[in-house]
MDAnalysis code that builds the backbone (N, CA, C; Angstrom):
import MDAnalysis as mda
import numpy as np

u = mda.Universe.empty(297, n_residues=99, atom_resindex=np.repeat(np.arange(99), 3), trajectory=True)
u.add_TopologyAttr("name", ["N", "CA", "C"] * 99)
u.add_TopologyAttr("resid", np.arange(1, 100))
u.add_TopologyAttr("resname", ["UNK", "UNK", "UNK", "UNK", "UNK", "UNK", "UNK", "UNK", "UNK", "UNK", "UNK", "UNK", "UNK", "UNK", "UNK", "UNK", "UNK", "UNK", "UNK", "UNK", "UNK", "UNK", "UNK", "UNK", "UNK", "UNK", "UNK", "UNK", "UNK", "UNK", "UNK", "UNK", "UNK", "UNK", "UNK", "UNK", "UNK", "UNK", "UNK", "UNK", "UNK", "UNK", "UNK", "UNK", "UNK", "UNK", "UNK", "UNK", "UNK", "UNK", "UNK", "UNK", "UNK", "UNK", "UNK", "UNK", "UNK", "UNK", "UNK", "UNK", "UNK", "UNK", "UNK", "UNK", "UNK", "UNK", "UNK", "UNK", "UNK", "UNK", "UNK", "UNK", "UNK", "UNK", "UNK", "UNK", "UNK", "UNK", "UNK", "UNK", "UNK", "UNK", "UNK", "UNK", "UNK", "UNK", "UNK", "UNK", "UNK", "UNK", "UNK", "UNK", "UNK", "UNK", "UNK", "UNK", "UNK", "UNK", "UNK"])
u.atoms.positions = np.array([
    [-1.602, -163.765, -22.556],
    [-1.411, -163.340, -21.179],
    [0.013, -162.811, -21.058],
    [-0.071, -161.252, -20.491],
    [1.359, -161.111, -20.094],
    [1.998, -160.968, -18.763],
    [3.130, -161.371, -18.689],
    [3.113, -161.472, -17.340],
    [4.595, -160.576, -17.295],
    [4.639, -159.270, -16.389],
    [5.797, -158.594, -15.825],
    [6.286, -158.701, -14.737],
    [7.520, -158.030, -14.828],
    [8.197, -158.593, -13.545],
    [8.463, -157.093, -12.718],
    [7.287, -157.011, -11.313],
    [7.621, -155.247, -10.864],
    [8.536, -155.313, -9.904],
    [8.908, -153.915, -9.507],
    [10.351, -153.956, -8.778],
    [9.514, -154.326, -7.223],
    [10.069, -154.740, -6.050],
    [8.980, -154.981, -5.146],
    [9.086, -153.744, -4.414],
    [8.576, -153.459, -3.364],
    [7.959, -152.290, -3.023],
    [8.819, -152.505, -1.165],
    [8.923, -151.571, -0.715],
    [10.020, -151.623, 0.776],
    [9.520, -152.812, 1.738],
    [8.938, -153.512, 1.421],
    [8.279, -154.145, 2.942],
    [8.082, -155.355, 2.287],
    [8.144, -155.449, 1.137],
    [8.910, -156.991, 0.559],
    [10.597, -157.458, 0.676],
    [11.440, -155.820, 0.470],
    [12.253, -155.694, 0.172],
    [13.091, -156.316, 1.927],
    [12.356, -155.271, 2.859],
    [12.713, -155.603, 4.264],
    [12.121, -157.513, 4.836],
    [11.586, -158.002, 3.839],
    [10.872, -159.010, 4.225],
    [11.672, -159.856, 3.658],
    [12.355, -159.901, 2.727],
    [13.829, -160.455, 1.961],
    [14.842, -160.886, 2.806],
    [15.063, -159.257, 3.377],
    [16.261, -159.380, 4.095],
    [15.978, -160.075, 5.360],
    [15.002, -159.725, 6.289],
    [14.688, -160.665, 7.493],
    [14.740, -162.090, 7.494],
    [14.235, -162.571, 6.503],
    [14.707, -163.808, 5.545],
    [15.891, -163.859, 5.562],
    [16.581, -163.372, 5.112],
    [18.147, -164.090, 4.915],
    [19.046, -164.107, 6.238],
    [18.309, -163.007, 7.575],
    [19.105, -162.923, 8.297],
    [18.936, -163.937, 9.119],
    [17.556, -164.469, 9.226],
    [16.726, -165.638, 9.904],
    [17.250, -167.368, 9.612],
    [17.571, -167.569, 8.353],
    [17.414, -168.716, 7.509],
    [18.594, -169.612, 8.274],
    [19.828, -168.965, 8.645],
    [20.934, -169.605, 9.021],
    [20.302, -170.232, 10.674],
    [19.704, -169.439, 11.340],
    [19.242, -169.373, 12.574],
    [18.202, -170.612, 12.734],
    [17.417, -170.636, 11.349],
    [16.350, -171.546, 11.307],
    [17.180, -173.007, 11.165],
    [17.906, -173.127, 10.175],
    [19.055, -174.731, 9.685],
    [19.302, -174.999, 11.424],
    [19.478, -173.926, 12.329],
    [20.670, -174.393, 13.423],
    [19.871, -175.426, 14.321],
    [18.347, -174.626, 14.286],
    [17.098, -175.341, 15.316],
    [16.832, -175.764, 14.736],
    [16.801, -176.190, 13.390],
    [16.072, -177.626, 12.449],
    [17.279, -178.432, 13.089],
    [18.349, -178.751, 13.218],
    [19.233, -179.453, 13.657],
    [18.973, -179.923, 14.652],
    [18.935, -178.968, 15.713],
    [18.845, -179.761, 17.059],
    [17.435, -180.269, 17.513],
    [16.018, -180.047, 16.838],
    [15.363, -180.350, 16.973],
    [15.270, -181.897, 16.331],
    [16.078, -182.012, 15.403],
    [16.186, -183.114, 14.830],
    [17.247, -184.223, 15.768],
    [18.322, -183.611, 16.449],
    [18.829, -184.278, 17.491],
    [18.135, -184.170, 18.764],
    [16.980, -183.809, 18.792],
    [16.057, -183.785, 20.045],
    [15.602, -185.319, 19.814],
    [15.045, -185.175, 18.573],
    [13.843, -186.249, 18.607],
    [14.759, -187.569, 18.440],
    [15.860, -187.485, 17.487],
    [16.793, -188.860, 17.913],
    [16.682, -189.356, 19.494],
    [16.896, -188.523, 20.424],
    [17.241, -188.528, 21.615],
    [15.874, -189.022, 22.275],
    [14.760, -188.463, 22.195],
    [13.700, -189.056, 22.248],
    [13.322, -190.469, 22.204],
    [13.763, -191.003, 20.284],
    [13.728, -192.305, 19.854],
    [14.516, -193.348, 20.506],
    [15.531, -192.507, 21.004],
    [16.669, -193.589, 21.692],
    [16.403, -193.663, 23.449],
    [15.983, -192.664, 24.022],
    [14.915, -192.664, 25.110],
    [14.258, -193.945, 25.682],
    [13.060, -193.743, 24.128],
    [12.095, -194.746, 23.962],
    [12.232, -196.045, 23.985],
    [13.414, -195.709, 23.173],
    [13.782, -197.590, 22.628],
    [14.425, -198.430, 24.063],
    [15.252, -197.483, 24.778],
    [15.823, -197.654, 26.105],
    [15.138, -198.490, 27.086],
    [13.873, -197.444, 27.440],
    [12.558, -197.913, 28.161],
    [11.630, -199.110, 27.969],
    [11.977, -199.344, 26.311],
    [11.411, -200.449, 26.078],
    [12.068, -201.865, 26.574],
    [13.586, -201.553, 26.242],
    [14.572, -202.654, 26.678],
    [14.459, -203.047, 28.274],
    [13.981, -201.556, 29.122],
    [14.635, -202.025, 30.306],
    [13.107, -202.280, 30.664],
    [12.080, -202.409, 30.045],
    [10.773, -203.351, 30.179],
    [10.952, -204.251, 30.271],
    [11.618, -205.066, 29.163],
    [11.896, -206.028, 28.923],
    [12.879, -206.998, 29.818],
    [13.491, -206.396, 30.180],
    [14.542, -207.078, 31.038],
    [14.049, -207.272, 32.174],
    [13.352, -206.211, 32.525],
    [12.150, -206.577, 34.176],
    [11.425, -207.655, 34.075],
    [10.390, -207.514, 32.882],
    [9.916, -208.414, 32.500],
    [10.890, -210.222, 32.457],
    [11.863, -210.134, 31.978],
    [12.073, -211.378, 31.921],
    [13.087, -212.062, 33.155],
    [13.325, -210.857, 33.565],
    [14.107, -211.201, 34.942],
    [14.300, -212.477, 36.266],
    [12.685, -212.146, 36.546],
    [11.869, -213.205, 37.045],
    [12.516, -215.089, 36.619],
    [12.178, -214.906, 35.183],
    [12.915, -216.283, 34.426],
    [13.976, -216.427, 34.715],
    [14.817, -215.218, 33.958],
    [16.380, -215.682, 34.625],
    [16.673, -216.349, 36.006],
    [15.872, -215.947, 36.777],
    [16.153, -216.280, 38.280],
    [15.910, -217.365, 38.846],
    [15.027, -217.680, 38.133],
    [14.102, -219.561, 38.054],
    [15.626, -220.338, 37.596],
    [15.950, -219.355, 36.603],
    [17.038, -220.562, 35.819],
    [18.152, -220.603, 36.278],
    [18.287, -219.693, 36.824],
    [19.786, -219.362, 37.879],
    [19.892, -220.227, 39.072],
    [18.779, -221.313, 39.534],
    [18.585, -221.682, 40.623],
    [19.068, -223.065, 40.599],
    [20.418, -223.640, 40.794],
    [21.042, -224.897, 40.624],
    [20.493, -226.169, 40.715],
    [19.876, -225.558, 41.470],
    [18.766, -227.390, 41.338],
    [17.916, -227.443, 40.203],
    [17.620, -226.493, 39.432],
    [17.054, -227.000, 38.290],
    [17.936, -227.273, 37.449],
    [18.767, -226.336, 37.439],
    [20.199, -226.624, 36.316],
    [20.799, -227.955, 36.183],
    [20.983, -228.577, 37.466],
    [21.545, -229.861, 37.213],
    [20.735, -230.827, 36.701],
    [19.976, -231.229, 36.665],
    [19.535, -232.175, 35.343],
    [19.806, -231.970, 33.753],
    [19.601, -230.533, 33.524],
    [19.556, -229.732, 32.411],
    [21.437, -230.461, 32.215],
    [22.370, -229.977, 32.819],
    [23.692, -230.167, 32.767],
    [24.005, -231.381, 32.914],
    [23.159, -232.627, 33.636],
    [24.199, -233.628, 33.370],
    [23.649, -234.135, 31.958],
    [22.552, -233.895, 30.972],
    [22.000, -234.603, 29.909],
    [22.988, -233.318, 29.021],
    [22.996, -232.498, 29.123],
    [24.250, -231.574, 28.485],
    [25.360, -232.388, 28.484],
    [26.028, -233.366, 29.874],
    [27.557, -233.516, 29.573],
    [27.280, -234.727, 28.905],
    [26.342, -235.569, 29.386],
    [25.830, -236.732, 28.466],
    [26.015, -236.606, 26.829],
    [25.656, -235.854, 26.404],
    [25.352, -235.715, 24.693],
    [26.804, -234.842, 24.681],
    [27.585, -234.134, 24.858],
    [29.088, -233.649, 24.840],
    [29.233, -235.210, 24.806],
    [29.541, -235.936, 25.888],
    [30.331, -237.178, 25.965],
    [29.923, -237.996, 24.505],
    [28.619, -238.251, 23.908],
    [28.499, -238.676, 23.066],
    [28.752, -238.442, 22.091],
    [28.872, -236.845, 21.672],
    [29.647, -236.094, 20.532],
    [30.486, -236.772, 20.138],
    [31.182, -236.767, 21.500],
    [33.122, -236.610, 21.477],
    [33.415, -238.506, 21.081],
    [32.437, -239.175, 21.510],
    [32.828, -240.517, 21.406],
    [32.456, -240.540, 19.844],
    [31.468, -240.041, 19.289],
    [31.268, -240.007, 17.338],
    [32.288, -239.433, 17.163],
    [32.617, -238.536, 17.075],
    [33.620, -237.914, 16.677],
    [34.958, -238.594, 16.436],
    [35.259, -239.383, 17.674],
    [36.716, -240.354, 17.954],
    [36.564, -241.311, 16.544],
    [35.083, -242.145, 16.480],
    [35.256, -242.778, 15.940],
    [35.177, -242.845, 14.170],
    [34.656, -241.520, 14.080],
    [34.852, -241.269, 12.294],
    [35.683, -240.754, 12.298],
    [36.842, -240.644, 13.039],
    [37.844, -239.924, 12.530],
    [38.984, -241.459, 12.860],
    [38.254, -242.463, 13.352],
    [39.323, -243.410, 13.430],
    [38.626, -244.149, 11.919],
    [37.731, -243.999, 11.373],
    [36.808, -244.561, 10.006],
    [37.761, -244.388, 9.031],
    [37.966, -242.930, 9.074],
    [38.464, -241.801, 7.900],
    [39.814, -242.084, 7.749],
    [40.611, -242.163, 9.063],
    [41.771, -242.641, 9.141],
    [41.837, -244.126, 8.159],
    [41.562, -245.050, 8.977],
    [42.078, -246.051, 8.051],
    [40.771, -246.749, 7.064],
    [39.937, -246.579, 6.947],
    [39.001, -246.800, 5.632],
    [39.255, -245.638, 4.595],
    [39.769, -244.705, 4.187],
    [39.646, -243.446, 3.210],
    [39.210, -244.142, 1.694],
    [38.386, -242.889, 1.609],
    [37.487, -243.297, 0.533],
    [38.023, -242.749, -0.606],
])
């Protein structure tokens, strides 16, 4: 099989060049179409968040409401207070028992 190589003929030749004059033009809108759709994704992702936050809003507001909080907070300062009293005392252990 042989295979030659012919010269191309005007309307390949003009089809070359339209090509090359095009190609830079094409990179510019592959770009921003590509920063379209980022913009899109980040859109999306947005809408999803501020679903979400509607959605859980409601809760926050339950929990924001001081009369429930205070039970929650005094068994909070309860176990702080108990921390702090372990704490005093292995460090009075460590002090004078050292191992």
């Amino acid at each position: 099989m042989y295979i030659c190589c012919l010269e191309c003929d005007n309307c390949t030749r003009l089809l070359l060049d339209d090509i090359e004059i095009i190609d830079p033009n094409v990179a510019s809108i592959r770009r921003e179409l590509d920063s379209v759709s980022v913009d899109i994704f980040t859109s999306q992702r947005l809408e999803n968040i501020n679903q979400t936050v509607a959605e859980l809003r409601p809760l926050v507001d339950r929990l924001t409401d001081s009369s429930q909080l205070n039970p929650i907070k005094r068994e909070l300062y309860r176990v702080q207070t108990l921390a702090t009293e372990v704490n005093t005392k292995v460090s009075c252990e460590v002090r004078f028992n050292p191992t």
